[in-house]
TIMAR-286416 format. One record per residue (C-alpha): residue number from 1; residue in one letter; x, y, z. Coordinates in Angstrom, 1 decimal, padded with zeros to 4 digits, always signed. Last residue first. Layout:
<pts>
@resi=NUM resn=A px=X py=Y pz=Z
...
</pts>
This chain:
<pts>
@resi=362 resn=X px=+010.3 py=-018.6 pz=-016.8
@resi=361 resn=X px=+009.0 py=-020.4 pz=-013.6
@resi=360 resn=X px=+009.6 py=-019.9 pz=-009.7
@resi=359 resn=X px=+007.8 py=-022.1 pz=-007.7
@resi=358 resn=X px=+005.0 py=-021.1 pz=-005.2
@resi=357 resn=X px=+004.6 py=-017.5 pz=-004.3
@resi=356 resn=X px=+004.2 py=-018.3 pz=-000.6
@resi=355 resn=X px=+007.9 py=-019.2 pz=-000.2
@resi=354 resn=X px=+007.8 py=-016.7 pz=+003.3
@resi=353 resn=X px=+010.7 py=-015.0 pz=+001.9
@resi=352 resn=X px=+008.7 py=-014.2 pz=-001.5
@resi=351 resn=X px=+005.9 py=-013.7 pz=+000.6
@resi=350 resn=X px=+007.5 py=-010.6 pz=+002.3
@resi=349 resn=X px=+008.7 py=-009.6 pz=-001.4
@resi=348 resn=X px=+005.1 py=-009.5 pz=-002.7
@resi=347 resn=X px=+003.7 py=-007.4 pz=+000.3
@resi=346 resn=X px=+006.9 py=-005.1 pz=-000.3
@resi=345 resn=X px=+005.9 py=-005.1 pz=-004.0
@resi=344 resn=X px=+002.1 py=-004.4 pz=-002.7
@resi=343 resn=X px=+003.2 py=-001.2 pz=-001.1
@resi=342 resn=X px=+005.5 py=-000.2 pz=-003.3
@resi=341 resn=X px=+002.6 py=+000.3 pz=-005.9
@resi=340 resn=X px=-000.2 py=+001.9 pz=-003.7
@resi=339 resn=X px=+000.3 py=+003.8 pz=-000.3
@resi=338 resn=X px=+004.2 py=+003.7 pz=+000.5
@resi=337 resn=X px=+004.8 py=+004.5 pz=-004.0
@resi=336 resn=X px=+001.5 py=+006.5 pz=-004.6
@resi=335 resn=X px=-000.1 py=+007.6 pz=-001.5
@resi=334 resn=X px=+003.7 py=+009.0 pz=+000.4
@resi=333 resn=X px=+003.4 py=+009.1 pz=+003.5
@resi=332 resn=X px=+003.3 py=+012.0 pz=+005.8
@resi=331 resn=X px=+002.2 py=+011.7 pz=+009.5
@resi=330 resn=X px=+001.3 py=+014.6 pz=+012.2
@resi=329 resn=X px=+000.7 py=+014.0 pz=+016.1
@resi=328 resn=X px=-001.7 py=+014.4 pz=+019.0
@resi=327 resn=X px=-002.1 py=+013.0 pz=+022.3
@resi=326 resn=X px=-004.1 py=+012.2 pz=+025.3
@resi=325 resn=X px=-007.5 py=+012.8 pz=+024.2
@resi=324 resn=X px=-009.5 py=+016.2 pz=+024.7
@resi=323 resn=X px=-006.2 py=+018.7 pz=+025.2
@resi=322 resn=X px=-003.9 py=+016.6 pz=+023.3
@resi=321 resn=X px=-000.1 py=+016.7 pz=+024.7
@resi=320 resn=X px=+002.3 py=+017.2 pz=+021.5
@resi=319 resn=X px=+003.8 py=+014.9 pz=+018.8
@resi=318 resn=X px=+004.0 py=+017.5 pz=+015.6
@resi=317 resn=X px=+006.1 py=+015.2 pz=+013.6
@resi=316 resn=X px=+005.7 py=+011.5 pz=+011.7
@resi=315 resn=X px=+007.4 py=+010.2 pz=+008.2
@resi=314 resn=X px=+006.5 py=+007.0 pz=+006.6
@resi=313 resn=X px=+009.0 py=+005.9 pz=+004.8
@resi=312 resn=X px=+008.5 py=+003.9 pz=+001.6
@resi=311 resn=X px=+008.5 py=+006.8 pz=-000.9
@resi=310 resn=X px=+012.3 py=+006.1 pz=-001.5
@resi=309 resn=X px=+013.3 py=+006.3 pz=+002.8
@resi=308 resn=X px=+012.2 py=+009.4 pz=+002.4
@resi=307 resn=X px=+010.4 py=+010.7 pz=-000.6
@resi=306 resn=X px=+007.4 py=+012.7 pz=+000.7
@resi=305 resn=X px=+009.5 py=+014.2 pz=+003.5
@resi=304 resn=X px=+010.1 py=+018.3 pz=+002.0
@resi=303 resn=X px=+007.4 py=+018.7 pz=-000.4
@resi=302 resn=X px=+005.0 py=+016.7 pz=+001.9
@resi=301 resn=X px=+005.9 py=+018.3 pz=+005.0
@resi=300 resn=X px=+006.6 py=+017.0 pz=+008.3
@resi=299 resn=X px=+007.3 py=+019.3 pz=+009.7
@resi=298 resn=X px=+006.7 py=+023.1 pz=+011.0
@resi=297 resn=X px=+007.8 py=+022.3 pz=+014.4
@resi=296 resn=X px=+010.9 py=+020.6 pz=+013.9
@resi=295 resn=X px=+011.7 py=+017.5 pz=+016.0
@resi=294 resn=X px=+011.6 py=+014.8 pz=+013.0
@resi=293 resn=X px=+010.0 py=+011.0 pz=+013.7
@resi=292 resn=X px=+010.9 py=+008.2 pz=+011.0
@resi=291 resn=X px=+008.4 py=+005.3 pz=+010.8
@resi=290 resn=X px=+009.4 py=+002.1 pz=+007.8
@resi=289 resn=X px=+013.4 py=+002.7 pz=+009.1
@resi=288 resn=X px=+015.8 py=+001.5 pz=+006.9
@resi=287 resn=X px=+013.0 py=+001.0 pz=+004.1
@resi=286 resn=X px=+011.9 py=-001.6 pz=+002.3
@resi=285 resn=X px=+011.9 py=-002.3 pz=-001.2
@resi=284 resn=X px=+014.4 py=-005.3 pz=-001.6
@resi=283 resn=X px=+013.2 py=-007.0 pz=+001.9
@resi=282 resn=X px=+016.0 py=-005.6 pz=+004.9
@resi=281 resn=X px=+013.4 py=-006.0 pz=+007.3
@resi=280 resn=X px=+010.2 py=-007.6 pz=+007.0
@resi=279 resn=X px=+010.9 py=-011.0 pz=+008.9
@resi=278 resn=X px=+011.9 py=-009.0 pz=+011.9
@resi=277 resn=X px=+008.0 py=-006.8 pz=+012.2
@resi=276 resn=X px=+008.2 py=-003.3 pz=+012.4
@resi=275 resn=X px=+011.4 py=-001.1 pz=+013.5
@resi=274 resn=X px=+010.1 py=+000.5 pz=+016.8
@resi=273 resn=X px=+012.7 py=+002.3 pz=+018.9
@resi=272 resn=X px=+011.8 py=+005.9 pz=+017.2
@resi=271 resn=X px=+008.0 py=+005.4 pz=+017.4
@resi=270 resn=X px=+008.2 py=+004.4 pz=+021.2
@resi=269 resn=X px=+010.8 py=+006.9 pz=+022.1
@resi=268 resn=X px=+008.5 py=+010.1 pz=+020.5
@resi=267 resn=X px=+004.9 py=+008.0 pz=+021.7
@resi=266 resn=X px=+006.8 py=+008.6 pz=+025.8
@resi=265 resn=X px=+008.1 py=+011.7 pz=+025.0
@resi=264 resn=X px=+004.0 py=+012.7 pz=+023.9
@resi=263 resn=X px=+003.1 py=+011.5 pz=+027.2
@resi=262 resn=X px=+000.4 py=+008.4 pz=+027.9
@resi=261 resn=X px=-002.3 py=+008.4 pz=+030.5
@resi=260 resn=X px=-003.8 py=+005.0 pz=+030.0
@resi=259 resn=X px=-005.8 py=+002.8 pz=+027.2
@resi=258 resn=X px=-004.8 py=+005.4 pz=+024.9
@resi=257 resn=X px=-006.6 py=+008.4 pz=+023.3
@resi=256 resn=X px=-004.9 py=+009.9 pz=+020.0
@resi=255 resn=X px=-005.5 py=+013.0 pz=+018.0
@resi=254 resn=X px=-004.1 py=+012.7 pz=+014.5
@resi=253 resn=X px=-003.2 py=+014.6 pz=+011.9
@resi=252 resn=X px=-002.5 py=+012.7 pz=+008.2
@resi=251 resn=X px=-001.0 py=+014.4 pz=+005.1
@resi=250 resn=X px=-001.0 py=+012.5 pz=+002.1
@resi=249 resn=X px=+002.1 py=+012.9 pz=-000.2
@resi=248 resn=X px=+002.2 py=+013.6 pz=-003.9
@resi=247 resn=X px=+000.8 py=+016.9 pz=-006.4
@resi=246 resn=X px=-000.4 py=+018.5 pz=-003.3
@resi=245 resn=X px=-003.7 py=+021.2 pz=-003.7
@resi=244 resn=X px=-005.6 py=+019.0 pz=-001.3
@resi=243 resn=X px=-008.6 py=+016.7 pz=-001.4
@resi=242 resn=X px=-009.6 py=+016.7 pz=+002.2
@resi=241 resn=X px=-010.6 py=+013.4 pz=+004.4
@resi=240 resn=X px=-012.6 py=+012.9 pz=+007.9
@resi=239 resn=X px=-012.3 py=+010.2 pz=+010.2
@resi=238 resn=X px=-013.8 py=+009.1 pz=+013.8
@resi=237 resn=X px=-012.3 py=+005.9 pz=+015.2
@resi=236 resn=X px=-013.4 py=+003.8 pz=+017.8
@resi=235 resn=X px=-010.7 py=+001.2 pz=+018.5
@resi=234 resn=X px=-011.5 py=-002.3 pz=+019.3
@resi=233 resn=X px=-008.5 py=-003.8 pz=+016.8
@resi=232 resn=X px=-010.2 py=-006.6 pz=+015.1
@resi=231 resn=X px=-010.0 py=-010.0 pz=+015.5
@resi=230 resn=X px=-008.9 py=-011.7 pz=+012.1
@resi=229 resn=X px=-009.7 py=-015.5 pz=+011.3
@resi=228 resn=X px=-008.2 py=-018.7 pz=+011.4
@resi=227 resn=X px=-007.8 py=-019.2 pz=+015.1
@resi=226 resn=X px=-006.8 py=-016.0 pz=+016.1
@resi=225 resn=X px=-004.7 py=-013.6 pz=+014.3
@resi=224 resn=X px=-004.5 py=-010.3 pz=+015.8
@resi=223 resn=X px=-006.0 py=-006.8 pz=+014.4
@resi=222 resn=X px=-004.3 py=-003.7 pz=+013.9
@resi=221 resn=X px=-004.4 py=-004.7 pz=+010.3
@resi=220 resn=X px=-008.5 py=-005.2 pz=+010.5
@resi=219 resn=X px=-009.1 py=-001.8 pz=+012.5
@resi=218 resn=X px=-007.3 py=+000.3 pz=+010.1
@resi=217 resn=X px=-009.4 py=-001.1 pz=+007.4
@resi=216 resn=X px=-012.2 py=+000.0 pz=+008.8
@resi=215 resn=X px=-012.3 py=+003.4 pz=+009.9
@resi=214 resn=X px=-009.7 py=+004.4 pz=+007.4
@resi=213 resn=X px=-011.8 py=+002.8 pz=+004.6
@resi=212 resn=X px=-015.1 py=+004.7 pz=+005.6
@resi=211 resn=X px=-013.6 py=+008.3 pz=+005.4
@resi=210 resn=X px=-011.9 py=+007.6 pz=+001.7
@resi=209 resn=X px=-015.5 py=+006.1 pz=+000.2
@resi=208 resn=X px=-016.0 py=+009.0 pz=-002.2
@resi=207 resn=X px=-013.1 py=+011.9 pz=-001.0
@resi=206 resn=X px=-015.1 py=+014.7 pz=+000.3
@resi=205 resn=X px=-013.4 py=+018.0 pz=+001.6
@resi=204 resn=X px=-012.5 py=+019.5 pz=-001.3
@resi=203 resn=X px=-010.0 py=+022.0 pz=-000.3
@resi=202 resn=X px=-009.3 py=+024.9 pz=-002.9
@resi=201 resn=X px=-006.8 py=+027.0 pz=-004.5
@resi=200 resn=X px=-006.3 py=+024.9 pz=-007.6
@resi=199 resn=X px=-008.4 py=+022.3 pz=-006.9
@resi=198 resn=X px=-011.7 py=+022.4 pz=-008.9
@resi=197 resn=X px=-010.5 py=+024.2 pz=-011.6
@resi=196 resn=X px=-007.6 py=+021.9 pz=-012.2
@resi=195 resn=X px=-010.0 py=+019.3 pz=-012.3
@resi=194 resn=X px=-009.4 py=+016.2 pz=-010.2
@resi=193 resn=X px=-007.5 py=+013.2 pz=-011.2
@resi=192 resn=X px=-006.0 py=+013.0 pz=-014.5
@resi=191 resn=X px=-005.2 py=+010.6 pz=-013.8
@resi=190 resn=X px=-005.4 py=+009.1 pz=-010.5
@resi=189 resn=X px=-007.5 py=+010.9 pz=-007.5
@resi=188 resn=X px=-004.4 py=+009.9 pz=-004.9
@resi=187 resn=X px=-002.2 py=+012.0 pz=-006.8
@resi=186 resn=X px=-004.3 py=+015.3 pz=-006.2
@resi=185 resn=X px=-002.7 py=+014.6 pz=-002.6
@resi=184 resn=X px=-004.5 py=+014.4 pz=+000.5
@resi=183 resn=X px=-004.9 py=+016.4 pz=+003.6
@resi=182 resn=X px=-006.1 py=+013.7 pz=+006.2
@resi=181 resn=X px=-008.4 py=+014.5 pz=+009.2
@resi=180 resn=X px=-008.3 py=+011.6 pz=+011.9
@resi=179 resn=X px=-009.8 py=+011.4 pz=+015.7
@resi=178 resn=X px=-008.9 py=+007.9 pz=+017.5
@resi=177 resn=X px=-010.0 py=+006.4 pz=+020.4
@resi=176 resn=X px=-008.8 py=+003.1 pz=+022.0
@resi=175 resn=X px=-004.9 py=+002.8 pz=+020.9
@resi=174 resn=X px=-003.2 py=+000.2 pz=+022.9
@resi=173 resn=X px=+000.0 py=+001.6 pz=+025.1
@resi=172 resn=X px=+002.9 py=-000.5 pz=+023.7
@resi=171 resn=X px=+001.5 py=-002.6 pz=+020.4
@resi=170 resn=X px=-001.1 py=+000.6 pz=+020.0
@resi=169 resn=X px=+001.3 py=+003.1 pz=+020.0
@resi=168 resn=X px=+004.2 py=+000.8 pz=+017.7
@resi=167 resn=X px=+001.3 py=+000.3 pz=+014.8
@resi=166 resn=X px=-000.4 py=+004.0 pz=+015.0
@resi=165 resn=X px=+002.2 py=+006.0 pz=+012.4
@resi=164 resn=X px=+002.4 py=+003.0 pz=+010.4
@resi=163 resn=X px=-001.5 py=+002.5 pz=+010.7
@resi=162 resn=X px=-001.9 py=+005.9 pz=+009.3
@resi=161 resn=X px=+000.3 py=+006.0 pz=+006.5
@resi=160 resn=X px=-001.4 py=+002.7 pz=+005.4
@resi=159 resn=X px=-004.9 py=+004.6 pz=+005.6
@resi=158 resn=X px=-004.1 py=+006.9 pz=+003.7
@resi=157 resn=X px=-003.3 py=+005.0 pz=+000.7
@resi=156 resn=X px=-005.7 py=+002.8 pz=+001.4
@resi=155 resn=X px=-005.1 py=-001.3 pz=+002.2
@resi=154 resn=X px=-002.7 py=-003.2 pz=+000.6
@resi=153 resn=X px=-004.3 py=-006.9 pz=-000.8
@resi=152 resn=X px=-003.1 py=-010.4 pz=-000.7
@resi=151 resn=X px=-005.4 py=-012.5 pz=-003.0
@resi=150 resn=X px=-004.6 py=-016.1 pz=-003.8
@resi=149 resn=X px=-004.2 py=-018.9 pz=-006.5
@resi=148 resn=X px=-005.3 py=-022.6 pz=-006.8
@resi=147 resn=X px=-009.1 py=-021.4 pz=-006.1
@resi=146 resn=X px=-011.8 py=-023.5 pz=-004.3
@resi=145 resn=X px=-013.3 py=-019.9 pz=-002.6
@resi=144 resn=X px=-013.5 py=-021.6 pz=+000.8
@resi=143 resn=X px=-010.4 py=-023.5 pz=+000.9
@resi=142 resn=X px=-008.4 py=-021.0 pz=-001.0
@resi=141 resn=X px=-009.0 py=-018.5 pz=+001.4
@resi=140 resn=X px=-009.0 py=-020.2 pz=+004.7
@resi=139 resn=X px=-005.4 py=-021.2 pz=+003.7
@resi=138 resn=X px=-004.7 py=-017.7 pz=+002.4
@resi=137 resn=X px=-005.7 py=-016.6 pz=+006.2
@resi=136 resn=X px=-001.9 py=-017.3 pz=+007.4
@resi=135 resn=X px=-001.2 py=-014.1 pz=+005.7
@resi=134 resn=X px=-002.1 py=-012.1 pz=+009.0
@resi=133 resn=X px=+000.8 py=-012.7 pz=+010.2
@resi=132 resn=X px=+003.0 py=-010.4 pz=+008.4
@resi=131 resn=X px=+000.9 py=-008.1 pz=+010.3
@resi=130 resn=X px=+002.8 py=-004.3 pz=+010.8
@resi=129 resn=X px=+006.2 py=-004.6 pz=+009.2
@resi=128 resn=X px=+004.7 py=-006.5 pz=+005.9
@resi=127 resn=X px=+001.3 py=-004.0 pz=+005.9
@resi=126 resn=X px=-001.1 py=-006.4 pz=+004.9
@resi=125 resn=X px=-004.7 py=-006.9 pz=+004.2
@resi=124 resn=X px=-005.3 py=-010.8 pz=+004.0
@resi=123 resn=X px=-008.1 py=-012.0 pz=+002.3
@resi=122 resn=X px=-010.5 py=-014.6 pz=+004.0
@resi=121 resn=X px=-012.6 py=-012.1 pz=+006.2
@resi=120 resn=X px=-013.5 py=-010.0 pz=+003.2
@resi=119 resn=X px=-012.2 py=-006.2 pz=+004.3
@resi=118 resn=X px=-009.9 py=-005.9 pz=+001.2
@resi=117 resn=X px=-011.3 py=-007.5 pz=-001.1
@resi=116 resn=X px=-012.5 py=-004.8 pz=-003.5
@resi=115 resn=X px=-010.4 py=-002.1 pz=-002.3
@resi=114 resn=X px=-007.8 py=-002.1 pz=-005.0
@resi=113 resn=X px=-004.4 py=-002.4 pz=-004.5
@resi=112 resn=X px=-004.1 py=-006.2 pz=-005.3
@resi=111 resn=X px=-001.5 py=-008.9 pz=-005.1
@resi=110 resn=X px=-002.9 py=-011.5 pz=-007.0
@resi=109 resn=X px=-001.6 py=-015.3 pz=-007.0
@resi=108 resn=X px=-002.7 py=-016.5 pz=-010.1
@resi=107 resn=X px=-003.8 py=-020.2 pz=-010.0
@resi=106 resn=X px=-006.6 py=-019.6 pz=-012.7
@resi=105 resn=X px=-009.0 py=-018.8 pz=-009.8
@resi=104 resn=X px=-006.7 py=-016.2 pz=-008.8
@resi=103 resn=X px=-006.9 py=-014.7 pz=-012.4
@resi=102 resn=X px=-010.6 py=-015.0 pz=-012.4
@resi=101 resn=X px=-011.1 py=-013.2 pz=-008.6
@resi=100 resn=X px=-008.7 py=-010.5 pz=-009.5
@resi=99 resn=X px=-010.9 py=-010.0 pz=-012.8
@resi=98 resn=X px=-014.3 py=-009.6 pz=-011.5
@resi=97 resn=X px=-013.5 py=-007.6 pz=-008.2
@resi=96 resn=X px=-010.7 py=-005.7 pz=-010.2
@resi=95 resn=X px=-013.6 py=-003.8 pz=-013.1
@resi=94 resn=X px=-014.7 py=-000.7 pz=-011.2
@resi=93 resn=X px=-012.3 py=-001.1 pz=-008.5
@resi=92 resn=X px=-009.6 py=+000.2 pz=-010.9
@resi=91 resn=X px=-006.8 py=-002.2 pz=-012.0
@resi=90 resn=X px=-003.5 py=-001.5 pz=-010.2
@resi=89 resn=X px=-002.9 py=-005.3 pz=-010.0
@resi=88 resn=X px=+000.2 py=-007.1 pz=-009.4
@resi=87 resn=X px=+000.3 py=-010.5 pz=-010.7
@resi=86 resn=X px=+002.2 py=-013.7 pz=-010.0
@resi=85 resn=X px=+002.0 py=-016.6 pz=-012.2
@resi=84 resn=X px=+003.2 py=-014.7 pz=-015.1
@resi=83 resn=X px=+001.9 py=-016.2 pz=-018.5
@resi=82 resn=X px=-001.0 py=-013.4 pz=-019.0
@resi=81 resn=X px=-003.0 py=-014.0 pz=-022.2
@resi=80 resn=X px=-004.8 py=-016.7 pz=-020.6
@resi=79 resn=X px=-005.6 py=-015.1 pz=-017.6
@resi=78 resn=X px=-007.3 py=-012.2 pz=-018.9
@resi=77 resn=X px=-006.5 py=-008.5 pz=-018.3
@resi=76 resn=X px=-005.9 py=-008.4 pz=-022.3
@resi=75 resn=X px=-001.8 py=-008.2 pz=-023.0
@resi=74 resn=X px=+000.2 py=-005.2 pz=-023.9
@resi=73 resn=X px=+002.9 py=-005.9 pz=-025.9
@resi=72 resn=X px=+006.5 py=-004.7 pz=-025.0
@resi=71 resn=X px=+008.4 py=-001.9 pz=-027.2
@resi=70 resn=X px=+008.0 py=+000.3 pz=-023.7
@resi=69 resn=X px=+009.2 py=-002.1 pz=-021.0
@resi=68 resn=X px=+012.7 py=-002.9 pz=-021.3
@resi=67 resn=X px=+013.7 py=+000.4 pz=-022.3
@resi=66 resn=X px=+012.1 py=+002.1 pz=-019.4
@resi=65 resn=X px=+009.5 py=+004.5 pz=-020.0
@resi=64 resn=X px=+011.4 py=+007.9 pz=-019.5
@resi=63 resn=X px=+011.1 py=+010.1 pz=-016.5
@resi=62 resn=X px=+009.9 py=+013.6 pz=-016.4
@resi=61 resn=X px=+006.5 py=+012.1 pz=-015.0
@resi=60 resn=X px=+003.3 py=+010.5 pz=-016.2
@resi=59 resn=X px=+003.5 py=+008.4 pz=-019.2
@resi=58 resn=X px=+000.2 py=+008.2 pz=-021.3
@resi=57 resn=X px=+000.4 py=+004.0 pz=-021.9
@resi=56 resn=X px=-000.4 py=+002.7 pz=-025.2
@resi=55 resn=X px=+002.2 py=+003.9 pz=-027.7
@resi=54 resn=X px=+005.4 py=+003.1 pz=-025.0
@resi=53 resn=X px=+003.3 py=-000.2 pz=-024.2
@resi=52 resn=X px=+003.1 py=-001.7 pz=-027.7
@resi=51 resn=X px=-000.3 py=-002.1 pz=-029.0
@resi=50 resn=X px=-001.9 py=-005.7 pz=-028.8
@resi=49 resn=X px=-004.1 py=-004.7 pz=-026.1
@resi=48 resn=X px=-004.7 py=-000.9 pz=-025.1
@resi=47 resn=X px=-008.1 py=-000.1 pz=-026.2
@resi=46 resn=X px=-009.1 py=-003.8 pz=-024.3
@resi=45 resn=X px=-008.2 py=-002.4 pz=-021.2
@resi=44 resn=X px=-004.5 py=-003.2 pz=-019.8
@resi=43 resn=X px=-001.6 py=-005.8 pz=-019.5
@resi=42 resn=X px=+001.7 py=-006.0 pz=-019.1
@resi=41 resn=X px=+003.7 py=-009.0 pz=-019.0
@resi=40 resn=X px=+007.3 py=-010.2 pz=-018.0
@resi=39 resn=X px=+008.1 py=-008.1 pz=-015.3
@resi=38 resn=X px=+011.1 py=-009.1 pz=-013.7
@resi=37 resn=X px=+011.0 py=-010.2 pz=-009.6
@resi=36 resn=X px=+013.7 py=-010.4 pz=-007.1
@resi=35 resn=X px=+016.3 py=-008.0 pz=-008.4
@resi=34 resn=X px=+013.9 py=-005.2 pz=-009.6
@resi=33 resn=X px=+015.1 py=-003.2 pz=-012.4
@resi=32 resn=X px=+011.5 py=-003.1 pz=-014.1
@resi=31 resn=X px=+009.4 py=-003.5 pz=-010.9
@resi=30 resn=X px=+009.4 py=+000.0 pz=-009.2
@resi=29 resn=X px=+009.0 py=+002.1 pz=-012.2
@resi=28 resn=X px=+006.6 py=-000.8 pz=-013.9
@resi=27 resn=X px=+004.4 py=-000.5 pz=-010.6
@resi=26 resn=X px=+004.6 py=+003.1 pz=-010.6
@resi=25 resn=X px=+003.0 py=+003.2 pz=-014.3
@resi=24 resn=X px=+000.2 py=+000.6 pz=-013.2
@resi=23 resn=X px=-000.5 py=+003.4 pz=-010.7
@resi=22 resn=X px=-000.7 py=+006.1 pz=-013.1
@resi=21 resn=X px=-002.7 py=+004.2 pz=-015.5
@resi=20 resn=X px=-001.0 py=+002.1 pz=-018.5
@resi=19 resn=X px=-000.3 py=-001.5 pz=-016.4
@resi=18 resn=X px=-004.0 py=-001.8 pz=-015.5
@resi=17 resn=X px=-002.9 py=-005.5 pz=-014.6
@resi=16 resn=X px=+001.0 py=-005.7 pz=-013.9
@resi=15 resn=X px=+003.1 py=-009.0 pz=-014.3
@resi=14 resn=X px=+005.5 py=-011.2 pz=-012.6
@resi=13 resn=X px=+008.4 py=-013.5 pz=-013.7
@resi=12 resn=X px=+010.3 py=-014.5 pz=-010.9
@resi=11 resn=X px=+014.1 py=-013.9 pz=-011.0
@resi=10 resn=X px=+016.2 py=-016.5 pz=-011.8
@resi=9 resn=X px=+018.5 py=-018.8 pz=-009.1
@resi=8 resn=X px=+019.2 py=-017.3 pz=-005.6
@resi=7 resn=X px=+017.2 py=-015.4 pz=-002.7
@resi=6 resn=X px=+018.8 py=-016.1 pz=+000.8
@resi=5 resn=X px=+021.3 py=-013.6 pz=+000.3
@resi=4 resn=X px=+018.8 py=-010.3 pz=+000.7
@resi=3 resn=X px=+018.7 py=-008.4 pz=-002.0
@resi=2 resn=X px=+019.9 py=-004.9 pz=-001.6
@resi=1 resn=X px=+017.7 py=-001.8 pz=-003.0
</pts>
């Protein structure tokens, strides 16, 4: 990661909410050599506070805790135990709709992977190279909740692999149908997810609330900006979602119908020119290129692409004619790092540059 030069003086101090579960564990990955932001607080469940975060947490991965991070105390999910003014929050949905809302009404400004506000017409839901503009809405936010603070939230893990793959189709030839059947990573289910009995050798295909996110939240960051509020993309969209025997890496096909006859060369050049939005490039943790497109015809792959570009790539393959629509493709991204954690740290950065984090304290 390079810091862009415009970004001098101390890092910001953030924190992470739900610090000890797999996503919270990303977070900390991503956040403790970070060269915009250092993480100043963790905090978790109440069976977790006041125990230091090496005992606390169950660490996932071959990886060790790092140093900085493991003798520190883990703080209640309350405001006033939690002196960052910027948050990241892996909390589960469960228990984020109360918190996020406290912490932002303490002055907090929230950036938030859970789905809880995600579709509210006030809260942005952001992809940085997709709708940077869509951030404008914090001032609608704060004026009808009466909060100091602020709640950015990444959509679905899915679903943001997806609207990468869909972003530069629909800005040239605008999308209008869309079939979708994902193939998603044990991963995705948190930890410890899914029985091992229950996946090993098997597709499960229901994931709880998984269909009905892509067919709305997809719709809202495809959306413009008008007047204060978001119109959404008019695309009718018809999803389905498999748990899969993957350990990272969601799998996305889709068939596409466009406004207009549209060859598969033609969605090849426009995913390959497109870089997302200026203002989002060359952030600390994003990618050279957010959409990467391979010729092969067995790939992408999840064991093979998963970590391109870090986890931040999106990677697409497979574009051919579609007999019922117009055309058809493949997408890997990666649900944790692209699809949870690195997602909101790129949301966090973008504001950063924007100066929507207010001033930096220590």
């Amino acid at each position: 990661m390079t810091s862009p030069p415009f970004h001098a003086g101390p890092r910001r101090r953030v924190a992470v909410l739900g610090a000890t579960g797999a996503v919270g564990q990303a977070f900390i990955r991503r956040l403790a050599a970070h060269p915009w932001f250092e993480l100043g607080d963790v905090a978790a469940s109440e069976r977790s506070a006041g125990r230091a975060y090496g005992e606390a947490a169950r660490w996932i991965g071959t990886d060790e805790i790092p140093r900085s991070v493991a003798d520190m105390r883990v703080a209640a999910c309350d405001p006033d135990a939690v002196a960052a003014d910027v948050v990241f929050s892996a909390l589960d949905s469960s228990v984020a709709g109360e918190v996020e809302a406290r912490f932002a009404a303490a002055g907090k400004v929230v950036l938030s992977n859970a789905r809880n506000f995600r579709m509210d017409d006030d809260v942005p839901l952001v992809i940085p190279e997709v709708n940077p503009g869509h951030l404008a809405l914090l001032d609608a936010q704060r004026a009808r909740r009466g909060w100091p603070g602020a709640i950015v939230t990444n959509a679905n893990c899915s679903t943001i692999a997806l609207v990468l793959a869909l972003a530069p189709l629909h800005d040239r030839f605008r999308v209008e149908r869309l079939f979708v059947a994902t193939m998603q990573a044990v991963s995705g289910a948190g930890y410890p997810g899914v029985p091992s009995l229950d996946i090993l050798g098997n597709v499960v295909p229901f994931i709880k609330d998984e269909e009905g996110k892509i067919e709305t939240e997809s719709l809202k960051m495809l959306g413009r900006y008008v007047d204060g509020r978001i119109e959404h993309a008019d695309i009718a969209i018809s999803a389905h979602t498999n748990r899969v025997p993957v350990e990272h890496g969601h799998t996305v096909c889709a068939s596409i119908g466009f406004a207009s006859r549209v060859e598969p060369e033609e969605v090849v050049a426009a995913l390959r020119e497109w870089q997302g939005a200026e203002e989002a490039r060359d952030l600390p943790s994003a990618p050279e290129r957010p959409v990467e497109v391979m010729d092969a015809p067995d790939r992408p792959q999840p064991r093979r692409d998963v970590d391109r570009g870090g986890g931040m790539t999106v990677t697409v393959g497979r574009v051919r004619r579609d007999p019922l629509l117009d055309v058809k493709l493949v997408a890997v991204g990666h649900n944790i790092v692209r699809g949870a954690a690195g997602a909101s740290v790129l949301n966090a950065e973008l504001m950063e540059r924007r100066g929507l984090l207010g001033a930096r304290t220590r």
